[in-house]
RODO-139021 format. One line per field, with one value per residue: x negated, y, z negated of N, C-alpha, C in turn; residue number from 1; residue in three letters. Coordinates in nm, 3 decimals. Each point is the difference from the previous one (the first is absolute). Layout:
# residues N
nx X; ...
ny Y; ...
nz Z; ...
cax X; ...
cay Y; ...
caz Z; ...
cx X; ...
cy Y; ...
cz Z; ...
pos NUM; ...
code ALA; ...
This chain:
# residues 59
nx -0.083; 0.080; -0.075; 0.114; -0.033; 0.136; -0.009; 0.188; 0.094; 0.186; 0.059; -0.002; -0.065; 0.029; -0.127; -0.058; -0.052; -0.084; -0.002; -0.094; 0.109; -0.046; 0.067; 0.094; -0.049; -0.008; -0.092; 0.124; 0.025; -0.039; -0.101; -0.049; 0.054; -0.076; -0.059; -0.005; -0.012; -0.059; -0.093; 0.047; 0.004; -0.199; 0.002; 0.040; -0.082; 0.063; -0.053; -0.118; -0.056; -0.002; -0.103; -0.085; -0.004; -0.124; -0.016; -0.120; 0.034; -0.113; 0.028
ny -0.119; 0.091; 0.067; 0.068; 0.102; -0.005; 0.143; 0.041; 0.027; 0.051; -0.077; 0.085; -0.013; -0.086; 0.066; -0.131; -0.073; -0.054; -0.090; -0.047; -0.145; -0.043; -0.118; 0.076; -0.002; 0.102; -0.041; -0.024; 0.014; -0.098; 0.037; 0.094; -0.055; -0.094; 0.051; 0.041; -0.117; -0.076; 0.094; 0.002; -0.151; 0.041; 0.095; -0.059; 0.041; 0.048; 0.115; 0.014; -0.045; 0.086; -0.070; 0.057; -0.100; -0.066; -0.057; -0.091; -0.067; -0.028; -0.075
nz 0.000; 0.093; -0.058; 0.035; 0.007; 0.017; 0.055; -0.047; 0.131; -0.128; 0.039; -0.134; 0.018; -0.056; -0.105; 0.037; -0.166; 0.054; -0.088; 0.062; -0.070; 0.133; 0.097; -0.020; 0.118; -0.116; 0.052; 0.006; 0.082; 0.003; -0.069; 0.080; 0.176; -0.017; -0.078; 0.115; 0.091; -0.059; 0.005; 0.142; 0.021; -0.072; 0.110; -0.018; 0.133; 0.024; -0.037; 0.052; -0.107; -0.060; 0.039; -0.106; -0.088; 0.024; -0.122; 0.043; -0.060; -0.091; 0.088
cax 0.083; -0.080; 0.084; -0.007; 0.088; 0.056; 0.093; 0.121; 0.166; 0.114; 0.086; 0.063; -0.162; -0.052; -0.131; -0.041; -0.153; 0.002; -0.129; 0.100; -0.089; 0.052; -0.124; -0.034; -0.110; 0.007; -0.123; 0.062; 0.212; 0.109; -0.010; 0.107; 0.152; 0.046; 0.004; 0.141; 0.119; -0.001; 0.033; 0.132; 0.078; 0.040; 0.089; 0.139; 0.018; 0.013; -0.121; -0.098; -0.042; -0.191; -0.134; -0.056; -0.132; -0.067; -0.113; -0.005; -0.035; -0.085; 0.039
cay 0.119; 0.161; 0.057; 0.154; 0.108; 0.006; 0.113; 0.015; 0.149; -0.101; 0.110; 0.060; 0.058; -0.048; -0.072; -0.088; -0.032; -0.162; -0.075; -0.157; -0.109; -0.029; -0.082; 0.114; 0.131; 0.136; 0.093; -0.030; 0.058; -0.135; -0.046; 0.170; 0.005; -0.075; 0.061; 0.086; -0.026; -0.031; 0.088; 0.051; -0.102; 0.047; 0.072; -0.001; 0.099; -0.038; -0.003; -0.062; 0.163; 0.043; -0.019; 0.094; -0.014; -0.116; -0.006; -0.094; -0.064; -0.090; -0.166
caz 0.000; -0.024; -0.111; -0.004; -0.071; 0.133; -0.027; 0.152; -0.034; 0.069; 0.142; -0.035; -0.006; -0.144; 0.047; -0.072; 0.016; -0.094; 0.036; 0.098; 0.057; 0.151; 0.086; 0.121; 0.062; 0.023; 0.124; 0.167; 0.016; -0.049; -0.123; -0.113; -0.029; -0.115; -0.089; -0.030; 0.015; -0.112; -0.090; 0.010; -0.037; -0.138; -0.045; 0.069; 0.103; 0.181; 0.070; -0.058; -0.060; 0.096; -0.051; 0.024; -0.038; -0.057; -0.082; -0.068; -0.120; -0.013; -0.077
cx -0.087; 0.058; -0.054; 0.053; 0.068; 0.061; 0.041; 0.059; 0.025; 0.063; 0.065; -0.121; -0.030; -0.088; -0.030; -0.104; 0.035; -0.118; 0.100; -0.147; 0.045; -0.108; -0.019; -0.154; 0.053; -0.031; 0.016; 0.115; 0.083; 0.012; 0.084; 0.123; 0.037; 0.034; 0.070; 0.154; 0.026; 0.041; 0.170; 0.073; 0.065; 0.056; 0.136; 0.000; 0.015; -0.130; -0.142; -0.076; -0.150; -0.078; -0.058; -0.171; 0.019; -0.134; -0.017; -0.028; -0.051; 0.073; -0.001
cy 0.125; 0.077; 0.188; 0.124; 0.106; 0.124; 0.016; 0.037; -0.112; 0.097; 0.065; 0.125; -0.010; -0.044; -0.087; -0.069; -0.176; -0.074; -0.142; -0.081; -0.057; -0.056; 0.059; 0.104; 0.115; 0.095; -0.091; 0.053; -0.113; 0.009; 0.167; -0.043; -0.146; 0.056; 0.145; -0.035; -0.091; 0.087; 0.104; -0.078; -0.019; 0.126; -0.032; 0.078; -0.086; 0.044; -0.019; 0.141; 0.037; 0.025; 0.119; -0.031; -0.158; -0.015; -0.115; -0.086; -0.116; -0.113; -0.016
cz 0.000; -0.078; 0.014; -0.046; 0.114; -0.025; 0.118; -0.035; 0.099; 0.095; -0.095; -0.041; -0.187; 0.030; -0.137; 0.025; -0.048; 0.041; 0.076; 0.032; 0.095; 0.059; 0.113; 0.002; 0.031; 0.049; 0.138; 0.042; -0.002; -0.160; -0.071; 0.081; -0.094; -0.120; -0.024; -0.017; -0.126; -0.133; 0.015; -0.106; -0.131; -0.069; 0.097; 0.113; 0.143; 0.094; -0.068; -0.064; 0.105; -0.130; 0.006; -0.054; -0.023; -0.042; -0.034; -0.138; -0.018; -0.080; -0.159
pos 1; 2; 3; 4; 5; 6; 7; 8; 9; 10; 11; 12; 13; 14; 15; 16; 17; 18; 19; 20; 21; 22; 23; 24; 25; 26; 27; 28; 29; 30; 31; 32; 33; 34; 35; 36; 37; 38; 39; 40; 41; 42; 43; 44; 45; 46; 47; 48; 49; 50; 51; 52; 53; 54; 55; 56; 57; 58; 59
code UNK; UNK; UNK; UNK; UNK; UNK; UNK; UNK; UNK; UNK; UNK; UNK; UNK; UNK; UNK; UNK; UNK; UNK; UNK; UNK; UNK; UNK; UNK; UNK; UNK; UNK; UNK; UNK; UNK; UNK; UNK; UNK; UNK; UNK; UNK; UNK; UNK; UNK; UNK; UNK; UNK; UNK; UNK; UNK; UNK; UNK; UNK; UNK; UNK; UNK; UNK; UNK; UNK; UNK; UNK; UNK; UNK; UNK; UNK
């Protein structure tokens, strides 16, 4: 697992910070629209939030 500290605005422009563990690659565009769209989910949204930062974290 990769594990990171992910800051995004929901389509409502609320900006939020979290850390996420994911087998997903964050430094690809398969891996931020994974993870956006993921992260919509958990907030209950129909569209996918936008990423604005990724930082990685050491295992």
């Amino acid at each position: 697992m990769n594990h990171y500290h992910v800051a995004f605005v929901d389509n409502e422009g609320t900006f939020y910070s979290a850390s996420v563990e994911t087998p997903r690659d964050l430094f690809t565009t398969a891996g931020i629209d994974g993870i956006a769209e993921e992260l919509a989910e958990r907030l209950d949204q129909d569209e996918p939030v936008a990423v604005i930062s990724v930082i990685p974290l050491k295992s």
